[in-house]
Structures are given as C-alpha cells and as structure tokens.
N, CA, C and O atoms as CSV, one atom per row, in Angstrom:
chain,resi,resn,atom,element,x,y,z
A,1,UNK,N,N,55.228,-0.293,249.142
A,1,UNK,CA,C,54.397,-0.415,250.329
A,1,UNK,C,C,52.971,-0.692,249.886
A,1,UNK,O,O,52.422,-0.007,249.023
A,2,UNK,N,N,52.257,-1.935,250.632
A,2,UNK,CA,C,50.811,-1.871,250.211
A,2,UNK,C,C,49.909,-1.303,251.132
A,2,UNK,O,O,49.062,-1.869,251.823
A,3,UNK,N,N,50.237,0.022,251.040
A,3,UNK,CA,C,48.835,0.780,251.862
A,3,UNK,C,C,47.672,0.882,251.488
A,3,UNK,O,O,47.411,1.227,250.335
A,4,UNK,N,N,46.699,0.591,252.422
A,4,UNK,CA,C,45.155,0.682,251.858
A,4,UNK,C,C,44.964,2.482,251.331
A,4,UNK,O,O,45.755,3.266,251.854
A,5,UNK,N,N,44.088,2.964,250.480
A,5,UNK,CA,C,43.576,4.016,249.891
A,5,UNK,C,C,43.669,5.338,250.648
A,5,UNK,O,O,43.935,6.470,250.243
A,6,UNK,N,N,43.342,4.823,251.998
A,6,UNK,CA,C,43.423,6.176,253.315
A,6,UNK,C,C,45.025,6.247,253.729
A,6,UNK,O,O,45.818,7.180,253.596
A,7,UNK,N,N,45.155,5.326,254.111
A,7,UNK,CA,C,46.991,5.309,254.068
A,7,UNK,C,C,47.890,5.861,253.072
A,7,UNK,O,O,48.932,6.516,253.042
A,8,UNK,N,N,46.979,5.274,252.185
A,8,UNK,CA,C,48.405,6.254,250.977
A,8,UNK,C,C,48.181,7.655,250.528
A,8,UNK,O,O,48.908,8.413,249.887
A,9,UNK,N,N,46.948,7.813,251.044
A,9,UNK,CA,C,46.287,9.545,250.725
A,9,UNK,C,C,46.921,10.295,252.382
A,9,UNK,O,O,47.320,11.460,252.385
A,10,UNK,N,N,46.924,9.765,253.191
A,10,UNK,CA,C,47.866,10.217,254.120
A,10,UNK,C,C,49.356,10.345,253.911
A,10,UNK,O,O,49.998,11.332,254.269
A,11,UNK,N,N,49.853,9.316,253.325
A,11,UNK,CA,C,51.264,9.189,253.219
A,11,UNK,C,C,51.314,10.449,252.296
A,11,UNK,O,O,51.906,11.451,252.697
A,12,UNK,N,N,50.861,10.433,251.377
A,12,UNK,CA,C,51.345,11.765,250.158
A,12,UNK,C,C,51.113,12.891,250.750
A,12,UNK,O,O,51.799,13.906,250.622
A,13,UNK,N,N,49.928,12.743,251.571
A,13,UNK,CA,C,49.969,14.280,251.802
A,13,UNK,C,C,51.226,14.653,253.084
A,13,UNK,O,O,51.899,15.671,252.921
A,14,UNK,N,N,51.451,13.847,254.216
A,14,UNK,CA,C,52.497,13.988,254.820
A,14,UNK,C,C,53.809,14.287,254.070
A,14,UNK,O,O,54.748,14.865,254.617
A,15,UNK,N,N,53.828,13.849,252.747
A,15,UNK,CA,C,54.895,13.761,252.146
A,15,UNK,C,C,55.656,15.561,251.325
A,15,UNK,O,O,56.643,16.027,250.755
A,16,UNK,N,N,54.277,15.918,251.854
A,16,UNK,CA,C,54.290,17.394,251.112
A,16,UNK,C,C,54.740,18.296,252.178
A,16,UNK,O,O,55.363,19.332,251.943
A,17,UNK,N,N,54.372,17.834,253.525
A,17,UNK,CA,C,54.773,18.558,254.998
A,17,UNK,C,C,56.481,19.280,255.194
A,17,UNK,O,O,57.336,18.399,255.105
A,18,UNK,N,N,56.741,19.924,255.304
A,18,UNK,CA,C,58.043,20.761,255.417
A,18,UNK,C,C,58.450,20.046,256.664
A,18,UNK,O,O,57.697,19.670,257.563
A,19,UNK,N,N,59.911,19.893,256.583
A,19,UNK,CA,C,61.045,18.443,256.876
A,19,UNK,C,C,60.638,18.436,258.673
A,19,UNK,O,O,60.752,17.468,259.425
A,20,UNK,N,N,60.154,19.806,259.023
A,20,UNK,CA,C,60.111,19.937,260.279
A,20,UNK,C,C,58.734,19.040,261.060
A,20,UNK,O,O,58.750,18.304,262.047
A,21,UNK,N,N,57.769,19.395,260.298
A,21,UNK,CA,C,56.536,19.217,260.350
A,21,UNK,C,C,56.272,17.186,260.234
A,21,UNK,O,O,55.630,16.457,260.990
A,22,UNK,N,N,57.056,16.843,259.006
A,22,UNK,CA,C,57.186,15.513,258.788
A,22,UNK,C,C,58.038,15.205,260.172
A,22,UNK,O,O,57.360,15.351,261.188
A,23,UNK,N,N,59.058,14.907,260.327
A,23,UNK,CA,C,59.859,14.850,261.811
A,23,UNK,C,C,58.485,14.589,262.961
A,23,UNK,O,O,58.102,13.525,263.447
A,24,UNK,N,N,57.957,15.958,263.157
A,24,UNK,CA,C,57.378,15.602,264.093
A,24,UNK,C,C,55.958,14.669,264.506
A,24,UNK,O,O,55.548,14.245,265.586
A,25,UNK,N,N,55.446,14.579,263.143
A,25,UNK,CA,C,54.510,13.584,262.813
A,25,UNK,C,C,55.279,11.981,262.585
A,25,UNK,O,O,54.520,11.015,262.502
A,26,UNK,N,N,56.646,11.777,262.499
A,26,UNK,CA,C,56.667,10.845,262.413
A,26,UNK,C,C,56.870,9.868,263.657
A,26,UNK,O,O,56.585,8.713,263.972
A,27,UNK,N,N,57.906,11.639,264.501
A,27,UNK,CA,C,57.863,10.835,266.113
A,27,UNK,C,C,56.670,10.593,266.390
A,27,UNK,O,O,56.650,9.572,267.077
A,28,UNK,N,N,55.338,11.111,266.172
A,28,UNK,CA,C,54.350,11.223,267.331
A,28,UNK,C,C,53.643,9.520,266.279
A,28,UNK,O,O,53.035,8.574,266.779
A,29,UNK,N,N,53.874,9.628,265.412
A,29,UNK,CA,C,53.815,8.244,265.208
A,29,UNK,C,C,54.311,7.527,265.809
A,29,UNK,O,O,53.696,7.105,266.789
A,30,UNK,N,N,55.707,7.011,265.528
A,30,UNK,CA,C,56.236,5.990,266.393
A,30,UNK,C,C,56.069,6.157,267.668
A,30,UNK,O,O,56.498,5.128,268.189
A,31,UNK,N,N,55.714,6.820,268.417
A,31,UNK,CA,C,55.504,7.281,270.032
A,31,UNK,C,C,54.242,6.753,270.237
A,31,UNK,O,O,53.869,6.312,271.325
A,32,UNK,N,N,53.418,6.788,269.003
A,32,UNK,CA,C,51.559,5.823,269.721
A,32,UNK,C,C,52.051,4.452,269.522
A,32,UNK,O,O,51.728,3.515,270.253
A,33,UNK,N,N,52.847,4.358,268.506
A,33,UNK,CA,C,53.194,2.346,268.552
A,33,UNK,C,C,53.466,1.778,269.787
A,33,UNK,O,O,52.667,1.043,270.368
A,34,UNK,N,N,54.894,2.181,270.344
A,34,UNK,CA,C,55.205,2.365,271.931
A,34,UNK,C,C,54.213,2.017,272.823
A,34,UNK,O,O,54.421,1.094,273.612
A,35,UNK,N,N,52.889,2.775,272.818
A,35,UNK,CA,C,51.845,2.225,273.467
A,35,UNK,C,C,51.119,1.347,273.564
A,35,UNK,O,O,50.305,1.169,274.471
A,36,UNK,N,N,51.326,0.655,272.603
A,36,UNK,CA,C,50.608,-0.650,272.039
A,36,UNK,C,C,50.590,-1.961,272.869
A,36,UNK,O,O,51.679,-2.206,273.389
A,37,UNK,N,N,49.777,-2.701,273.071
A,37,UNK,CA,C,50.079,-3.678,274.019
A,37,UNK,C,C,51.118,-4.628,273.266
A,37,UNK,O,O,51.243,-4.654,272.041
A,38,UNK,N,N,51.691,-5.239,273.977
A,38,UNK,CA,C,52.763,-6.336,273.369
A,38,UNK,C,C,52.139,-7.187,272.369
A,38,UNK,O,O,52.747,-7.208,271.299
A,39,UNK,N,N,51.276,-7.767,272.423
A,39,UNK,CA,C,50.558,-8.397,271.782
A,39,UNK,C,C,49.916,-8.118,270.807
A,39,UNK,O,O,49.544,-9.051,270.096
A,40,UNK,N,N,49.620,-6.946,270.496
A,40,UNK,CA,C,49.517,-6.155,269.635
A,40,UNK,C,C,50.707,-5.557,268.474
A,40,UNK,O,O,50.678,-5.316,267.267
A,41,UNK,N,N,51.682,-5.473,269.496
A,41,UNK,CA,C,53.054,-5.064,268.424
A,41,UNK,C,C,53.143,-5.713,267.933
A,41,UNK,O,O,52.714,-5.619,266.783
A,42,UNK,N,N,53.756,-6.897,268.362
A,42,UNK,CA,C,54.591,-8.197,268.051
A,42,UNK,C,C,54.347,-8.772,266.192
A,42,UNK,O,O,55.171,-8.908,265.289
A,43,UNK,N,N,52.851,-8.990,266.232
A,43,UNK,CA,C,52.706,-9.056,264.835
A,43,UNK,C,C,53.207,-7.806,263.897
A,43,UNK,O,O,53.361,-7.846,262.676
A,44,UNK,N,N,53.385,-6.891,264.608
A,44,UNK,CA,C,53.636,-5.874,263.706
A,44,UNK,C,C,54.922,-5.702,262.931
A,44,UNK,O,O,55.157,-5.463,261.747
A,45,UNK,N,N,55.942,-5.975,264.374
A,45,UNK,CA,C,57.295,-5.717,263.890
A,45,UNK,C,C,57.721,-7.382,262.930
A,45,UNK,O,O,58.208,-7.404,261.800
A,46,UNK,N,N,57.483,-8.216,263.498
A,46,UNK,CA,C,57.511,-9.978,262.326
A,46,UNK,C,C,57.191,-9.206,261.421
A,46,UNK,O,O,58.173,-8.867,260.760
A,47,UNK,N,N,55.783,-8.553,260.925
A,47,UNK,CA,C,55.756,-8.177,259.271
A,47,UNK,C,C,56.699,-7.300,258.984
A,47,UNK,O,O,57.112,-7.152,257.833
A,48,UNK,N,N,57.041,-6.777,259.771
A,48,UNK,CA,C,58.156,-5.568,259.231
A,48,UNK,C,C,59.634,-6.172,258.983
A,48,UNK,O,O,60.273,-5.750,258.019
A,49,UNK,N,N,60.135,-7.056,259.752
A,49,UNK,CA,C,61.363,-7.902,259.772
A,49,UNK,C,C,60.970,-8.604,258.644
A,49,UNK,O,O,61.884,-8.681,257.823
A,50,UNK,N,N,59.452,-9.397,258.148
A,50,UNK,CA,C,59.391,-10.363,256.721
A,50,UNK,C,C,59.649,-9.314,255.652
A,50,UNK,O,O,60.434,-9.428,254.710
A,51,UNK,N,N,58.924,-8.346,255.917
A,51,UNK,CA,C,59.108,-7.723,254.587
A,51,UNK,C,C,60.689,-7.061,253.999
A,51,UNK,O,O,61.110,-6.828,252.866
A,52,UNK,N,N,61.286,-6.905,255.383
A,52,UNK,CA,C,63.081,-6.460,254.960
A,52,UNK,C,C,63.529,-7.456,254.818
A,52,UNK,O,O,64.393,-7.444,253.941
A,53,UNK,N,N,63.357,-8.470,255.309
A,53,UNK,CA,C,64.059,-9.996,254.506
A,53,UNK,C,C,64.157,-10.029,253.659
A,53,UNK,O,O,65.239,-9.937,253.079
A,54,UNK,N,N,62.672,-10.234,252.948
A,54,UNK,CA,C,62.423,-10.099,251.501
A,54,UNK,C,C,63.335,-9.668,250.782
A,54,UNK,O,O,64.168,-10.357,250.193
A,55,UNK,N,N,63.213,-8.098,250.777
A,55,UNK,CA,C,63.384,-7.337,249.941
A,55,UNK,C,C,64.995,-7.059,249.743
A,55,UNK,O,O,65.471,-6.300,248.898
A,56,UNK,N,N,66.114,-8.243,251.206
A,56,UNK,CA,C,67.052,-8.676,250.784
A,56,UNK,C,C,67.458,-9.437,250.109
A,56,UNK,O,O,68.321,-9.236,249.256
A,57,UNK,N,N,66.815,-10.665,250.399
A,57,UNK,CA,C,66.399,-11.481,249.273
A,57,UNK,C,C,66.331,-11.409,247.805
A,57,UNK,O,O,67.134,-11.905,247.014
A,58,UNK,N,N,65.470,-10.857,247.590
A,58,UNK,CA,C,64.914,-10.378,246.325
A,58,UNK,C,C,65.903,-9.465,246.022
A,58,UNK,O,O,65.562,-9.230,244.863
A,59,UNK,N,N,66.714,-8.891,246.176
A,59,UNK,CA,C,67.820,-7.894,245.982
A,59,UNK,C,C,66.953,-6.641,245.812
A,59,UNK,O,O,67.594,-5.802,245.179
A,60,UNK,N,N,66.027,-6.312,246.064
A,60,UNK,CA,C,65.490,-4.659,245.783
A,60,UNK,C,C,66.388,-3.547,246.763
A,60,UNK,O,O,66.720,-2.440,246.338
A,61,UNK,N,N,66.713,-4.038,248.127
A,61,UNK,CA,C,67.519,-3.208,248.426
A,61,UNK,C,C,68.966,-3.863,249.198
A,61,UNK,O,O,68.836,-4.882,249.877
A,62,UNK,N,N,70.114,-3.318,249.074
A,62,UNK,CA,C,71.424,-3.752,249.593
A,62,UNK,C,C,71.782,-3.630,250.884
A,62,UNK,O,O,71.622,-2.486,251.308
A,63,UNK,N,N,72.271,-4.512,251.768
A,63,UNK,CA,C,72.195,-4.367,253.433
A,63,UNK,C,C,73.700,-3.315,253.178
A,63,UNK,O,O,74.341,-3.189,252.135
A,64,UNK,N,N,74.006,-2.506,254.846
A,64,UNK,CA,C,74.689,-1.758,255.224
A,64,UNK,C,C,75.787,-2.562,256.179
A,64,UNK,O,O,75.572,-2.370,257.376
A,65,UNK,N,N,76.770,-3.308,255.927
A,65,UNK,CA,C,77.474,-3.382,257.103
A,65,UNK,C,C,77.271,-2.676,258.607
A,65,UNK,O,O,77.265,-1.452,258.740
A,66,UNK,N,N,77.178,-3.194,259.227
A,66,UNK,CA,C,76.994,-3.203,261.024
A,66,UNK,C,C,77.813,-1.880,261.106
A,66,UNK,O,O,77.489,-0.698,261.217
A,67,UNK,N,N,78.855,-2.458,261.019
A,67,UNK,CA,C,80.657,-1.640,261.348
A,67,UNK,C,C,80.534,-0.527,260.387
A,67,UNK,O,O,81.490,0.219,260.600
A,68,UNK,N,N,79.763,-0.041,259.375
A,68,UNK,CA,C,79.484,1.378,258.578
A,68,UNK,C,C,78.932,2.239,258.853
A,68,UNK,O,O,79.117,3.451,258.740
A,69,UNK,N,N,77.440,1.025,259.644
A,69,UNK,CA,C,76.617,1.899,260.369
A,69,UNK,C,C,76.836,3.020,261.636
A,69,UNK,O,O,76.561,4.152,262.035
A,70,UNK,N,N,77.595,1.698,261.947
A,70,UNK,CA,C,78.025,2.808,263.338
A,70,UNK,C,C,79.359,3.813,263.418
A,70,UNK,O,O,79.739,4.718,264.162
A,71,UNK,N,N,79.790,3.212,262.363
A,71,UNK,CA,C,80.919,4.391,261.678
A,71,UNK,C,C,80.522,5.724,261.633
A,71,UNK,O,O,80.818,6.722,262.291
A,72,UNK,N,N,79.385,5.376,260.195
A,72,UNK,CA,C,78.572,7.012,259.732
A,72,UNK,C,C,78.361,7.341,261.269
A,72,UNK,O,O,79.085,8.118,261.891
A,73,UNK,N,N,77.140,6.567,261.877
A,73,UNK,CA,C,77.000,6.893,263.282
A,73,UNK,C,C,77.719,7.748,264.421
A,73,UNK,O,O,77.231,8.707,265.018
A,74,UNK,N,N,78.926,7.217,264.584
A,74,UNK,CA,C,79.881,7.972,265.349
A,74,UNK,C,C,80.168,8.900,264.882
A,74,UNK,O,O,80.395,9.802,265.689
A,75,UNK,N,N,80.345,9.290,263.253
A,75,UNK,CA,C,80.855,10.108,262.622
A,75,UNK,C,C,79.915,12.039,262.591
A,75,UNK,O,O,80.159,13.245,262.590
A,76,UNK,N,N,78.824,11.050,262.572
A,76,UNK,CA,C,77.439,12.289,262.469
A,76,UNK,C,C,76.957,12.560,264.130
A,76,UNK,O,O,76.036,13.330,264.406
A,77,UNK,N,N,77.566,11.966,264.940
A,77,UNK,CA,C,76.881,12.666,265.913
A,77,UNK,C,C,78.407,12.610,266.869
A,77,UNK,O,O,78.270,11.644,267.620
A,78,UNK,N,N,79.479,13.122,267.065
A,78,UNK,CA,C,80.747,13.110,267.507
A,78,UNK,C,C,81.764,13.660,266.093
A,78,UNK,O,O,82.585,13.025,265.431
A,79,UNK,N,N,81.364,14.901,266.000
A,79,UNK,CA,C,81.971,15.700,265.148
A,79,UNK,C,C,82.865,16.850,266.110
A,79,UNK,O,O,82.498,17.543,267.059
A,80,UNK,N,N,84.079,16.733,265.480
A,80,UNK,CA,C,84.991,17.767,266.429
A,80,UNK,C,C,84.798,18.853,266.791
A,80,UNK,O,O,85.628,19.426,267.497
C-alpha cells in the first residue's frame, strides 16, 4: 500500500487496536465513504479495482473462485 506518512502512522497504530476496537473503526470507516458524493467515490473505487487487477496480473495475489466464495460463505454463516 502507498500510504502517505500520516496514513501509515495511523494504519500501525490501528493495527495494535484489540480485534474489537479495529472492527469498529473499520466500519465507521467504511460508513464515512458511503457518504461521499458519487463523484467523489467513483475515482476511488476505479483505483481500488486498478490496483486488484494488477496485483492479479502481476501474480502477487491468487483470485478465489466465485462458487468457493460463497461456499465458505454459506458455510460460515448457516451452520447447523
């Protein structure tokens, strides 16, 4: 990730936050994006879709079958 200096001194220290604490900082993150005007997102999520391209591309990380996902999926939240 190329975070600027304040970003990544945030990220670490969030990173130290107990699992509960992270959770809820991350919803209340994604919950201010949400607010964002469209026009405003839009560039956001394109960089986010270029950069997972990429990094399929580039093989740094391996895609998940669709049909696995929602496997695990069904599996972890429809437990007997």
């Amino acid at each position: 990730m190329n975070a600027n200096p304040s970003a990544q001194t945030l990220q670490e220290a969030a990173l130290q936050l107990q699992p509960a604490a992270r959770m809820q900082l991350a919803h209340t993150l994604i919950k201010s994006l949400s607010a964002l005007p469209e026009a405003e997102l839009s560039p956001v999520w394109l960089a986010e879709a270029e950069r997972r391209d990429a990094e399929m591309e580039d093989g740094s990380v391996t895609g998940i079958p669709g049909e696995m996902v929602f496997r695990q999926l069904h599996a972890r939240h429809h437990k007997p």
